[in-house]
C-alpha positions in Angstrom: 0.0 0.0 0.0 2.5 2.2 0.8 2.3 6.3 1.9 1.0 8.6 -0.8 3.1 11.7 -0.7 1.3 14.5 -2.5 3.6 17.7 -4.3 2.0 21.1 -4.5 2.5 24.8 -7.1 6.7 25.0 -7.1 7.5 21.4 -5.4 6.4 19.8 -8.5 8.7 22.1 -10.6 11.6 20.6 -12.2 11.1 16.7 -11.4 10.7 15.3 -15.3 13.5 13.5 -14.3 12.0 11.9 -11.0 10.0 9.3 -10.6 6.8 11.2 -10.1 5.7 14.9 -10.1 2.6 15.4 -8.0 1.4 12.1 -6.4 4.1 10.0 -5.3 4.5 6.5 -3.3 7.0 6.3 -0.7 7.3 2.6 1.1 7.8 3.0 5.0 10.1 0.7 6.4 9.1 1.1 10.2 9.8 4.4 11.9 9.8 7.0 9.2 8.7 10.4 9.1 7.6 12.8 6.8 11.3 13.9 6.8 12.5 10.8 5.6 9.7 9.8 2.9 10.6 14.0 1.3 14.3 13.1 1.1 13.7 9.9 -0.3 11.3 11.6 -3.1 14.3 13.8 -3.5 12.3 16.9 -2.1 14.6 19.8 -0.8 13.2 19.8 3.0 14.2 23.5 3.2 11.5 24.9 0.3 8.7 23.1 2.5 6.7 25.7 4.4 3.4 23.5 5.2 2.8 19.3 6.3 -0.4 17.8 6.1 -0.6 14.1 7.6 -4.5 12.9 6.6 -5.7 16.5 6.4 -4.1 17.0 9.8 -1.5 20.3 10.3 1.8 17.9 10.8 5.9 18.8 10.4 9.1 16.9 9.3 8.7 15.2 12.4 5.8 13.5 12.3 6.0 9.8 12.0 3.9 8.3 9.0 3.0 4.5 8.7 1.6 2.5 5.5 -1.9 3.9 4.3 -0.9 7.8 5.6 -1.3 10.5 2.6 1.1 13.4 3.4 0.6 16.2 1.3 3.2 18.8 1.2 3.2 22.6 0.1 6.2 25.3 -0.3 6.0 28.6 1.1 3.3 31.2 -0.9 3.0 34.7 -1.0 2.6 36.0 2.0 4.2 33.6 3.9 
């Protein structure tokens, strides 16, 4: 099943390369976080400004588990 890790406006930029560009599929191995499944996606963890764990207001640190969407959003204006 896995995590889906969803890519919003400029984090989706530039990725033709990657493996995906806005809904991606990270496998958890155990203890992971949101940290670990961005760096896996190749997601610089400095241009995210906002973490959603199912809907829920979440950071880097939060730990995610098979089934979890995390959705994750850069800095807008204003912000």
């Amino acid at each position: 099943m896995g995590v889906k890790v969803k890519l919003f406006s400029s984090l989706r930029e530039h990725r033709e390369e990657e493996v995906c560009t806005k809904e991606c599929s990270f496998e958890p191995t155990g203890s992971d976080t949101v940290e670990q499944a961005v760096e896996a996606l190749h997601v610089n963890k400095d241009d995210i400004k906002i973490v959603l764990v199912n809907g829920r207001d979440a950071d880097l640190s939060t730990p995610i588990k098979d089934g979890d969407t995390v959705s994750v959003f850069p800095p807008t204006g204003g912000m």
